[in-house]
C-alpha positions in Angstrom: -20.9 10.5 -35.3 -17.8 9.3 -33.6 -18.2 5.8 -32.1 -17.3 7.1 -28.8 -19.5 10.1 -29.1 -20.2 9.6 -25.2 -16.7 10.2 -24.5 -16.2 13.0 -26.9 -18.8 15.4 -26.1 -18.6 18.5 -23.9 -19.8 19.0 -20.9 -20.0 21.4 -18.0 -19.3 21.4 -14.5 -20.7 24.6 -12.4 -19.6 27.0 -14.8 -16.9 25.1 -16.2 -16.9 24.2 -19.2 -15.1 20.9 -19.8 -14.8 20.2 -24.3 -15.3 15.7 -23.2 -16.0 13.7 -20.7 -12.7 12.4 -19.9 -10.8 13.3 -16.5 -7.5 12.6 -15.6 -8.3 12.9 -11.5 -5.4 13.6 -8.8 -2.6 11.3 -8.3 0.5 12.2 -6.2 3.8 12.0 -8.4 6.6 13.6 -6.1 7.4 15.7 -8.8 7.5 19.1 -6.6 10.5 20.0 -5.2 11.8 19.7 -1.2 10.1 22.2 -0.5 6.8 21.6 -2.1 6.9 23.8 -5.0 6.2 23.7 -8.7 9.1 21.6 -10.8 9.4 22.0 -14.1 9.4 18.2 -14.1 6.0 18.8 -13.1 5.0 21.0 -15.6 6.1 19.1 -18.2 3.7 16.0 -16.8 0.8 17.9 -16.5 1.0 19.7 -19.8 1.2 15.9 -21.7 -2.1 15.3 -20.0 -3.7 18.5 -21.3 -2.4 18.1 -24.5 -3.2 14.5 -24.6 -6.7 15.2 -24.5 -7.7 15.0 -21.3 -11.2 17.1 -20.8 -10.6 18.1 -17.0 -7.0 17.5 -15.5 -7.1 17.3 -11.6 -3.7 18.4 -10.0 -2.1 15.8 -7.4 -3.1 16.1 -3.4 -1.9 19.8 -2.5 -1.2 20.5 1.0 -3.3 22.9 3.2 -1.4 22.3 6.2 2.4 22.1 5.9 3.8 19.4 7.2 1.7 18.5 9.8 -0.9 17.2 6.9 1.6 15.7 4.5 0.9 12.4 3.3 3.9 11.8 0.6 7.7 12.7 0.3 7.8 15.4 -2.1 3.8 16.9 -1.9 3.0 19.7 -3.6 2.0 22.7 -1.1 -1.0 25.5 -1.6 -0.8 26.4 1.9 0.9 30.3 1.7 1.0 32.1 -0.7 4.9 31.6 -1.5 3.6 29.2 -3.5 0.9 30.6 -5.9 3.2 31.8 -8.8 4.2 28.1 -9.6 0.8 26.9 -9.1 0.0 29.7 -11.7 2.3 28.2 -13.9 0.9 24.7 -13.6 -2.5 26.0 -14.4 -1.4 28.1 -17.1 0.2 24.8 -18.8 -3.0 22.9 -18.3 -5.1 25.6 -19.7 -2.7 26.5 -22.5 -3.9 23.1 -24.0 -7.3 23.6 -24.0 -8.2 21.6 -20.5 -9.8 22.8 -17.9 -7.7 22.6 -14.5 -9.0 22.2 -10.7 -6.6 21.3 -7.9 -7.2 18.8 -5.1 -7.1 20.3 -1.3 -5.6 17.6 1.1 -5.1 16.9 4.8 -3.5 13.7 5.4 -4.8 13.5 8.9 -3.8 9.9 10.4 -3.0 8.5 7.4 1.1 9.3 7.1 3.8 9.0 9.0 6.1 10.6 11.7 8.8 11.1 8.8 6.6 12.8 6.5 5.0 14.9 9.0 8.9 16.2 10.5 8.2 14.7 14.1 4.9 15.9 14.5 2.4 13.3 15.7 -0.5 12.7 12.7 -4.1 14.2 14.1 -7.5 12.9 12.8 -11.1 13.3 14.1 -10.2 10.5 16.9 -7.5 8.7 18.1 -8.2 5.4 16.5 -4.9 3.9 15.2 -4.8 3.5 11.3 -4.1 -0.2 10.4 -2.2 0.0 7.6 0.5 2.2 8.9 0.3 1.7 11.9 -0.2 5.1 13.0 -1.7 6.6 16.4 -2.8 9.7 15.5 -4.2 12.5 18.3 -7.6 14.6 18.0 -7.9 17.4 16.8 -9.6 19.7 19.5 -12.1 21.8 18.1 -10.3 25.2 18.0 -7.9 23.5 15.8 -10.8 22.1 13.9 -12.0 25.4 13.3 -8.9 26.9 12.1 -8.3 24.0 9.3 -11.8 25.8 8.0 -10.0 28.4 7.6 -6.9 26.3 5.6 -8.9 24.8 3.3 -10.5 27.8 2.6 -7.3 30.4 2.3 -6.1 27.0 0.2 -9.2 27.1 -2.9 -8.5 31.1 -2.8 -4.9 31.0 -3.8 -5.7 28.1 -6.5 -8.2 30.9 -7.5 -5.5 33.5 -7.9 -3.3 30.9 -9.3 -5.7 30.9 -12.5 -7.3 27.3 -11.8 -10.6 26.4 -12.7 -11.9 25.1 -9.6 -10.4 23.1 -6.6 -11.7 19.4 -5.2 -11.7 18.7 -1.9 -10.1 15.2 -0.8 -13.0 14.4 1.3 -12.4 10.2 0.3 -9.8 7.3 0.9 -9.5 7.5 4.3 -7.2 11.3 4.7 -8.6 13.9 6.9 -12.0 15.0 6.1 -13.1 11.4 5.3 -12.0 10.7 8.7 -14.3 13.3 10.2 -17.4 11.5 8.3 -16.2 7.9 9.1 -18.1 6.3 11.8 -14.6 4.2 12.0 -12.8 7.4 13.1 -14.9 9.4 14.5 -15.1 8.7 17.9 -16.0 12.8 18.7 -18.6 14.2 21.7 -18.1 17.8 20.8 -20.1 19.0 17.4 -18.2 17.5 15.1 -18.9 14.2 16.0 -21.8 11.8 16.4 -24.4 10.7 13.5 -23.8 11.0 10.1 -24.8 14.5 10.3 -22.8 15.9 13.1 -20.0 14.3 11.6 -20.8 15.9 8.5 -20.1 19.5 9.7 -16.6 19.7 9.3 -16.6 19.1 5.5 -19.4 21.1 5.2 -18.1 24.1 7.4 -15.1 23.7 4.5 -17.3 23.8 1.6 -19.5 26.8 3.0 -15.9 28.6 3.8 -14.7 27.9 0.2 -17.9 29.5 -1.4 -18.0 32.5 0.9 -13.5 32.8 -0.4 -13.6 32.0 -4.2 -18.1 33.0 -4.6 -20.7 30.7 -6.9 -18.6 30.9 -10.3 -15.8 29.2 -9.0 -15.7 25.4 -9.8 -15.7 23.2 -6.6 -15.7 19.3 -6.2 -15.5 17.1 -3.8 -14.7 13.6 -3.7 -15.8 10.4 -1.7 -15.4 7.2 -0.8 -19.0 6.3 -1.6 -18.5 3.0 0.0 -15.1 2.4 2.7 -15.2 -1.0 2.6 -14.5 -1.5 6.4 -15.6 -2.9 9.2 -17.8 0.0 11.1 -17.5 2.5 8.3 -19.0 4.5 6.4 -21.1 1.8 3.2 -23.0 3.4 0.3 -26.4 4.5 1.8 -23.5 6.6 4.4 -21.7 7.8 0.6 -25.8 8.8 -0.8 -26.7 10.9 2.0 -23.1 12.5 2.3 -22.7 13.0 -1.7 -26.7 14.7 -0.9 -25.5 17.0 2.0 -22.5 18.0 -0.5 -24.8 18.9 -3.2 -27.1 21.3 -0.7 -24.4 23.1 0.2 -22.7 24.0 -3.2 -20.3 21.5 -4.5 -20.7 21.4 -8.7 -19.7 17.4 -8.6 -19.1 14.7 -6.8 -16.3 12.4 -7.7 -17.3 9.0 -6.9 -14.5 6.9 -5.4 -13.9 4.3 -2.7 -11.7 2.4 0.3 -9.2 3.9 2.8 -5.4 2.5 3.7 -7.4 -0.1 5.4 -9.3 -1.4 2.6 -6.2 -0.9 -0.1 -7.5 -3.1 -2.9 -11.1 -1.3 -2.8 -8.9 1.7 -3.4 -5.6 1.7 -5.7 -7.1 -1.8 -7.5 -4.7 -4.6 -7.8 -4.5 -6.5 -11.3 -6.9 -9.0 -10.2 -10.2 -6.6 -10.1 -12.1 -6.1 -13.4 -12.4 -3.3 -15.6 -14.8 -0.5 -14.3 -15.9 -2.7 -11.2 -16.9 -0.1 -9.0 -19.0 2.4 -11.4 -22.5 1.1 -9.8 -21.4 3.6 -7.0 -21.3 6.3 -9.0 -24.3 6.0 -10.7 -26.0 5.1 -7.2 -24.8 8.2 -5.9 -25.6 10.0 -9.5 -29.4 8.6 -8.6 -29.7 11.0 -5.6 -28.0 14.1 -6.9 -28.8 16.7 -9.7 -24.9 17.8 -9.8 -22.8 15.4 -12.3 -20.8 12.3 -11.3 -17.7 11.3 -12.0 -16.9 7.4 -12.3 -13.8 5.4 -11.3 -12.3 2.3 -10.8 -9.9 0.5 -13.7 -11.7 2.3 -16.7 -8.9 1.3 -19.4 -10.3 0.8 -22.6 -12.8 3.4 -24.8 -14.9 1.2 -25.2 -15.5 0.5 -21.8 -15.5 4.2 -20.9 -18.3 5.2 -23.5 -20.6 2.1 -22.1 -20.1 4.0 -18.8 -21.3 7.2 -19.7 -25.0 5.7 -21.3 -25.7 5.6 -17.6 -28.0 8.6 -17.4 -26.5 9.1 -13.8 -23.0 9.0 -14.8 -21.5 12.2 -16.4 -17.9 12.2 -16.6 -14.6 9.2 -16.5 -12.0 9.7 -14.6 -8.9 7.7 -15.7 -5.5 7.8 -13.2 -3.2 5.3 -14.0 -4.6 4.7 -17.4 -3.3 8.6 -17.9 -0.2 7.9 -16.5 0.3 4.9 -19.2 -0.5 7.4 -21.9 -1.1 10.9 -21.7 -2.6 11.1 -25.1 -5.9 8.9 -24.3 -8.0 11.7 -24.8 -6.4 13.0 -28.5 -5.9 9.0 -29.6 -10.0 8.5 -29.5 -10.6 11.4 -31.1 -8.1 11.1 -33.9 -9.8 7.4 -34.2 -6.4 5.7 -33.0 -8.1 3.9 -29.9 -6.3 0.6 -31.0 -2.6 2.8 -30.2 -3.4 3.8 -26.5 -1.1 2.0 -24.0 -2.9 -0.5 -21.4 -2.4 0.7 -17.8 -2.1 -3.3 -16.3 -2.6 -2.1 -12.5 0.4 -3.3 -11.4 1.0 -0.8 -9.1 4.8 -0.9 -9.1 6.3 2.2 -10.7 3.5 4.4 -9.7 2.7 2.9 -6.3 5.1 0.1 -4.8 8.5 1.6 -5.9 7.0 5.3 -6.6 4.7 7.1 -3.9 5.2 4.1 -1.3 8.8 3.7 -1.4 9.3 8.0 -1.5 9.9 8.1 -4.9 8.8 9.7 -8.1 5.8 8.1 -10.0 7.2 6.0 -12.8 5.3 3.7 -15.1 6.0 -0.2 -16.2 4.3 0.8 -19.6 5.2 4.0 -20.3 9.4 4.7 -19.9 8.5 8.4 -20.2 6.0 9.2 -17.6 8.0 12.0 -15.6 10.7 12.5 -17.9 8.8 14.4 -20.6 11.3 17.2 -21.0 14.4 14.2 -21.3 12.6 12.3 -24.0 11.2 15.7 -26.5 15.3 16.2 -26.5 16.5 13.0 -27.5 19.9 13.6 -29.2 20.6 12.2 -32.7 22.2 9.5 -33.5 25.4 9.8 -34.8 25.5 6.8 -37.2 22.8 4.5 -38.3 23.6 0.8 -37.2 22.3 -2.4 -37.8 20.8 -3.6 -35.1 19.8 -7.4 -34.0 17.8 -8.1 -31.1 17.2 -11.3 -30.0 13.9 -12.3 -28.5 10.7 -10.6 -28.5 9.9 -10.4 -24.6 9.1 -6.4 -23.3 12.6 -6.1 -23.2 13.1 -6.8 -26.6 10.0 -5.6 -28.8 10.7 -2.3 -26.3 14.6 -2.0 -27.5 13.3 -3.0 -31.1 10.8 -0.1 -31.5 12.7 2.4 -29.5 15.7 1.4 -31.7 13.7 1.9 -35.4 12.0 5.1 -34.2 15.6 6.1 -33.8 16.7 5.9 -37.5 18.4 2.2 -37.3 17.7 -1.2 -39.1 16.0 -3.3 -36.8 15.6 -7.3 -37.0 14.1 -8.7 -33.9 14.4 -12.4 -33.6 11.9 -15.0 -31.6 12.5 -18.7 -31.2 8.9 -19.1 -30.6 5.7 -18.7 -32.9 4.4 -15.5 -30.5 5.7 -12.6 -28.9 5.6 -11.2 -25.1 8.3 -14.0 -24.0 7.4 -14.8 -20.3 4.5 -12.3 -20.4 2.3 -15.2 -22.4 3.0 -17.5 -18.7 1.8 -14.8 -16.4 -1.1 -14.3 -18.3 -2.1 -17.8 -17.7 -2.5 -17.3 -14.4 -5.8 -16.5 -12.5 -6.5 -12.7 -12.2 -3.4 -11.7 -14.8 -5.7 -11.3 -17.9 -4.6 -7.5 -18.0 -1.3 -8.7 -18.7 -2.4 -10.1 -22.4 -3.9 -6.3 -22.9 0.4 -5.3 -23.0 0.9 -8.8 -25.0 -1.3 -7.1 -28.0 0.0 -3.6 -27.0 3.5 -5.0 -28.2 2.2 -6.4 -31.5 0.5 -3.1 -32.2 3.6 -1.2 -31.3 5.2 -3.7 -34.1 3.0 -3.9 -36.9 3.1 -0.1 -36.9 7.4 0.1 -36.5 9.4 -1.2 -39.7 11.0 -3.6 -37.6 11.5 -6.8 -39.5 10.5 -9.7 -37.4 11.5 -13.2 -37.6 9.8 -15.6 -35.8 11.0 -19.5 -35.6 14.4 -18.1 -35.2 16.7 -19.9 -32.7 19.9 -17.6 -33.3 22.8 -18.9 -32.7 26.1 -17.4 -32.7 27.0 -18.9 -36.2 23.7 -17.1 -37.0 24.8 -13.6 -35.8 28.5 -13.7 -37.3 26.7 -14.6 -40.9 24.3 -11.6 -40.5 27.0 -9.5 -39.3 25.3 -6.8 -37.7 26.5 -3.3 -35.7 24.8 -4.1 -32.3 23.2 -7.5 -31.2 20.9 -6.7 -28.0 20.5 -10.0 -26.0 17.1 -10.1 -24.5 16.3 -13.8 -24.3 14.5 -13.7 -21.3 15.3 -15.7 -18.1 14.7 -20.0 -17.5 13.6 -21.6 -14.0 16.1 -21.6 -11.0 16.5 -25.0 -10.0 17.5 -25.0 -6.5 20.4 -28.0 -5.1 17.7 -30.1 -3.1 18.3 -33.7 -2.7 15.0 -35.2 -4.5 14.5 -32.1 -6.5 14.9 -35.0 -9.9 12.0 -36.8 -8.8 9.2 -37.4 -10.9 6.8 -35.7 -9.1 8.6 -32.5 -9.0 7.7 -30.0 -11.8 8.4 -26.1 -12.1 5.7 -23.4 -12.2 6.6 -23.0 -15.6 5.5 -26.3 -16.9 1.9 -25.7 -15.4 1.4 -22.6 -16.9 2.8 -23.8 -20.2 0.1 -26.8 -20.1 3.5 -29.1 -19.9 2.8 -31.3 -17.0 -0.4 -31.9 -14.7 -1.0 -31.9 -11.2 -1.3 -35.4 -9.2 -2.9 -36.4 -6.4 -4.9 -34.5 -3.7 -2.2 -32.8 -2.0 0.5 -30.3 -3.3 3.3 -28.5 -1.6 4.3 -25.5 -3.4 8.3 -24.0 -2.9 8.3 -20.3 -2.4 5.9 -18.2 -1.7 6.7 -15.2 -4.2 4.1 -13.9 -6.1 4.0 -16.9 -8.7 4.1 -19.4 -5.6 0.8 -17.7 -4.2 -0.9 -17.5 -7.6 -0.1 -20.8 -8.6 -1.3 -22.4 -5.0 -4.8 -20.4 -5.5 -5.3 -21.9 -8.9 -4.2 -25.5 -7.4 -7.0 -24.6 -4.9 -9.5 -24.1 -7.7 -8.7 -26.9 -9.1 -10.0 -29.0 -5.4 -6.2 -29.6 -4.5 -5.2 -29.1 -1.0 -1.8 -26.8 -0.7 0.9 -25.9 1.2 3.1 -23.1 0.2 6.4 -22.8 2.3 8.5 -19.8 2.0 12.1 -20.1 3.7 11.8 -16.0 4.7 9.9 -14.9 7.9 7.4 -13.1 5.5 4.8 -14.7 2.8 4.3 -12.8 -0.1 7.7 -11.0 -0.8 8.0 -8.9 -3.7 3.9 -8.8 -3.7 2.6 -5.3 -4.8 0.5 -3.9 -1.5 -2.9 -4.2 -3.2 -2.9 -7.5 -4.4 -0.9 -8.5 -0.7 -4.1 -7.4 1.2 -6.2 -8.7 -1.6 -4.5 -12.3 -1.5 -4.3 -12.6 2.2 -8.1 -12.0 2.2 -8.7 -14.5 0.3 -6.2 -16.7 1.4 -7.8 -16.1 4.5 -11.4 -17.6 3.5 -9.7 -20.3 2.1 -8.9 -23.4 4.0 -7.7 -25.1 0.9 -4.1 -22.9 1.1 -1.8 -22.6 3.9 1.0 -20.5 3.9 3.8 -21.7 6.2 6.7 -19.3 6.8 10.5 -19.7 7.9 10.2 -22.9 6.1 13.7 -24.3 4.1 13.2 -27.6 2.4 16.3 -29.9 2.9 14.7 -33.2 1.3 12.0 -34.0 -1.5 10.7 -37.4 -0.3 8.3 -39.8 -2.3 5.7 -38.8 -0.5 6.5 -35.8 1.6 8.6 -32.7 1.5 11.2 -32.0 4.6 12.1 -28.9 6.2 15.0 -27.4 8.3 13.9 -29.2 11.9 12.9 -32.4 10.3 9.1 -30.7 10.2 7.4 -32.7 6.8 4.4 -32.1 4.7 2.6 -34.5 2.7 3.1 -33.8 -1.2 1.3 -36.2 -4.1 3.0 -33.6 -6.1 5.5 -31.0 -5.7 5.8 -27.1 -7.7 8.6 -25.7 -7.6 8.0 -21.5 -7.5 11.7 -21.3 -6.7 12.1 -18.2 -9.2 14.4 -17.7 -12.0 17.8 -17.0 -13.5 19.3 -15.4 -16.8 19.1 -17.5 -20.0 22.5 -15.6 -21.0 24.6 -18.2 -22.6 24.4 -16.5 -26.2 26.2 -13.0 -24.1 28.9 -15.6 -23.2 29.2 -16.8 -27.4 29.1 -13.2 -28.6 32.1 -11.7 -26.7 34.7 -12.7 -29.7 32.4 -11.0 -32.2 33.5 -7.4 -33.2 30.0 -5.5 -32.1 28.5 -4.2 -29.5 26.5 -6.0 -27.2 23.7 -5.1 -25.0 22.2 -7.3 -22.8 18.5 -6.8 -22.1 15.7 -7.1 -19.3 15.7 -10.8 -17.4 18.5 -11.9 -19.8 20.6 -9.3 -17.4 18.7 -9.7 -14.1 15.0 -10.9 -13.5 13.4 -8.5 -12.3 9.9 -8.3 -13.7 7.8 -6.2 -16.6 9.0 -2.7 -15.5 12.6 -3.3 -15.6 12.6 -5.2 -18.4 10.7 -2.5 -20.3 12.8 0.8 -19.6 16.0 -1.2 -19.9 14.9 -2.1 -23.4 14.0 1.6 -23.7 17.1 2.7 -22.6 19.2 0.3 -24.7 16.8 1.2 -27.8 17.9 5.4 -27.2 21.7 4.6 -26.4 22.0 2.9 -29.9 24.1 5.1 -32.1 23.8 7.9 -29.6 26.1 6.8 -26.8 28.4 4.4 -26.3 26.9 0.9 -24.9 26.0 0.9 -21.5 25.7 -2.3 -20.8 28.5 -4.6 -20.8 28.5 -8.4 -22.0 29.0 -9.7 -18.3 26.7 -7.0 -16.8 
């Protein structure tokens, strides 16, 4: 028997059958075209799922009302039946692998915007503004109420005809339906407001409409926020008796989530939260129905996912972002290759921050082919095998190394230090950033199993590279500390954030003023904090936080918030470190025993500047080029490792 037996054995929903236990649930890409139709893009994405292993793949939030509930840029639509012959394609793909398919039926309600809804002002149960966005959204009166029925219901026929398994209903995180069973947002006199009940009949009247369109066989389930995590909504006894009322009137399983916009890091998880944190609400909810569960909420690891499922009241995982890391999750446990699966770290930039939130497609920091499936399967040859130096073994570099060797070329990689991961090893240091060690041994398992020779101990110098002569030397030597020109910045009591997470230097005194409030300023000021140090953080922009992933914004400033040990003091430049104080634009000062600097960083390039008399070619790699964090730093090694031998370098020595 397979050590992660719990994982791999089948299971059924309704009349689904489902051949494991392992879900990959909805999650918006903006892989549809403008008009909200099946890509091939999208295709492609979905079928690396299926064939990845994935027991049950959930398609991404699919319209029922066009665009008056659209929640992102490119959303895929279900709402006329235009539509259905892509959608049969989609399922086709997913089934064509083995998987079994449902669809997710969405109304955004209040949470989106003017610009995604074309002008039209958002609706929801009430007209209680939405925090997050912003939004003031209008009520629905309760002929219009009655005739989204009717949507969601036309919506789970045509995902019927389109060959789907089964359809979900979005009933959680804060989008339409949820907003009809929130005591936040429902504010409603008429029948679809009022207790818990009342305010149930709206996704009920849905699910009773969906069973009378697509009949018993079809597979329907819903998911909730079993707990909102907001002031005046809807906690976990609200999430039993809803998940209860479900049940009664025909759902086949509930899909246990939680948050709205308001409560974002209860939601979309920053890096912070631990793995599978907010499974007790499944198997609470699992306690009180006979239907199965599905669990959520940073499930990453097998092992971790097969201690979830001896909960007798938990009966399936669902893994998002973890899927968009690696499709093959699913096929890598069951081919006993659970070491090889690529970590999701949460940090929300490629999928959320610059993806969904900035209108773009998904993309992942991990994983350089999420989306571009079809672009990677037809990598072109190489048209002459080179010799190939990189230097350093940051993401950038152990990504260009491996990409580079798959390729066909002679790889040495090159470290000056005993370890790999470059600066990854200092962020890990930091309070909360554990995940980040989870890519650190990613990378050494990517290069014990690439014939990449790797030197470690190895300062190289140019001397070095014109003795080892090779084709192509990629440059990936990471990045050093910006030093700003401060007067006092020389003093003794001034150190960089850099030396504290390296153990270099120690903290003096009671109180600290930290420079820059970026996202190493703010986590180095919380662990000063720990540590019983009184802190001032001051940020010369009119906003703390920049640069700061949404999730772990909102979870910081909460925290910040209870803490009285931090203050954050914007639209603050420092013209003066003192011997004692620290002296801002305006003469305003703060008292400093010791001063961080959190100033950022700049290239460590001067080896580019050595090589450009050398006859090869030179790429220049990740924060050796520009700092700008894991996910560039990953795909440009990617890209450098594919353009090797295949194109000509795109990446000039003073790029």
């Amino acid at each position: 028997m397979s050590e992660y037996h719990n994982v791999l054995q089948s299971g059924t929903i309704g009349n689904v059958d489902v051949r494991n236990r392992l879900v990959m649930p909805p999650m918006g890409t903006n892989f549809a075209d403008e008009t909200g139709a099946v890509t091939d893009q999208m295709l492609d994405y979905y079928a690396d799922r299926a064939s990845g292993g994935a027991g049950l793949v959930m398609v991404e939030v699919a319209a029922v009302e066009y665009p008056h509930g659209k929640a992102i840029t490119r959303q895929l639509r279900i709402d006329d039946d235009e539509f259905v012959s892509g959608l049969s394609r989609l399922a086709d793909r997913i089934r064509a692998h083995g998987a079994a398919g449902f669809i997710q039926l969405h109304h955004a309600g209040r949470q989106t915007t003017t610009e995604e809804t074309e002008g039209h002002q958002p609706v929801s149960a009430s007209a209680v503004t939405d925090e997050f966005l912003g939004t003031e959204p209008r009520p629905l009166d309760t002929e219009e109420v009655e005739a989204l029925v009717e949507r969601f219901a036309e919506a789970a026929d045509r995902a019927q005809r389109a060959g789907f398994d089964g359809v979900e209903l979005h009933a959680a995180h804060g989008y339409l339906v949820g907003q009809f069973m929130s005591s936040r947002t429902n504010r409603r006199t008429d029948r679809y407001g009022g207790d818990l009940e009342d305010r149930m009949r709206f996704p009920l009247e849905i699910v009773d409409a969906i069973r009378t369109r697509v009949g018993d066989e079809f597979g329907l389930s819903v998911r909730i926020s079993a707990d909102e995590f907001v002031e005046e909504g809807n906690d976990l006894e609200d999430g039993k008796r809803a998940a209860k009322s479900f049940e009664d009137a025909g759902v086949d399983v509930v899909n246990v989530s939680s948050g709205t916009y308001e409560s974002m890091p209860q939601l979309l998880e920053p890096m912070e939260y631990e793995e599978a944190w907010r499974t007790h609400l499944a198997s609470e909810i699992g306690a009180v129905v006979d239907v199965p569960t599905i669990a959520v909420g940073v499930i990453r690891h097998p092992d971790t996912m097969n201690d979830v499922l001896t909960d007798e009241n938990i009966d399936f995982v669902a893994v998002g972002r973890g899927h968009i890391a690696d499709p093959e999750i699913g096929r890598k446990i069951a081919d006993g290759r659970a070491e090889a699966i690529v970590p999701c770290i949460s940090c929300n930039v490629g999928c959320l921050d610059d993806g969904i939130f900035a209108s773009n497609q998904v993309s992942c920091t991990v994983n350089p082919e999420a989306g571009r499936e079809a672009e990677f399967d037809a990598e072109p040859r190489i048209r002459e095998q080179k010799d190939v130096l990189v230097v350093g073994a940051g993401p950038a570099g152990v990504e260009a190394a491996t990409r580079a060797t798959a390729r066909g070329h002679d790889v040495t990689l090159a470290e000056q230090t005993d370890d790999l991961g470059g600066q990854l090893t200092l962020a890990a240091a930091t309070p909360g950033k554990e995940k980040i060690d989870w890519l650190c041994n990613h990378l050494e398992t990517k290069l014990d199993a690439a014939p990449v020779d790797v030197q470690f101990g190895a300062r190289i110098t140019v001397d070095d590279v014109r003795e080892a002569a090779p084709d192509v030397v990629v440059v990936a030597t990471g990045a050093r500390p910006l030093v700003p020109a401060i007067e006092g910045i020389d003093r003794e009591h001034v150190c960089h954030t850099w030396d504290l997470l390296a153990d270099e230097t120690t903290v003096e005194g009671d109180t600290v003023v930290v420079i820059g409030a970026g996202k190493t300023g703010c986590e180095t000021a919380e662990q000063l904090a720990a540590n019983g140090h009184t802190v001032s953080v001051l940020e010369m922009r009119e906003e703390g936080a920049p640069g700061v992933e949404r999730a772990s914004q909102a979870d910081a400033s909460d925290r910040f918030a209870d803490d009285d040990r931090i203050t954050i003091h914007t639209d603050r430049r420092v013209t003066e470190i003192a011997p004692e104080q620290v002296i801002t634009d305006g003469g305003k000062t703060f008292d400093a025993d010791t001063v961080v600097l959190a100033t950022g960083s700049e290239p460590n390039d001067e080896l580019v500047d050595e090589l450009t008399d050398l006859d090869l070619d030179i790429y220049v790699a990740g924060d050796a080029k520009s700092p700008n964090g894991i996910h560039t730093a990953i795909h440009d090694g990617c890209e450098i490792g594919r353009s090797i031998g295949a194109r000509e370098p795109t990446v000039s020595p003073k790029q």
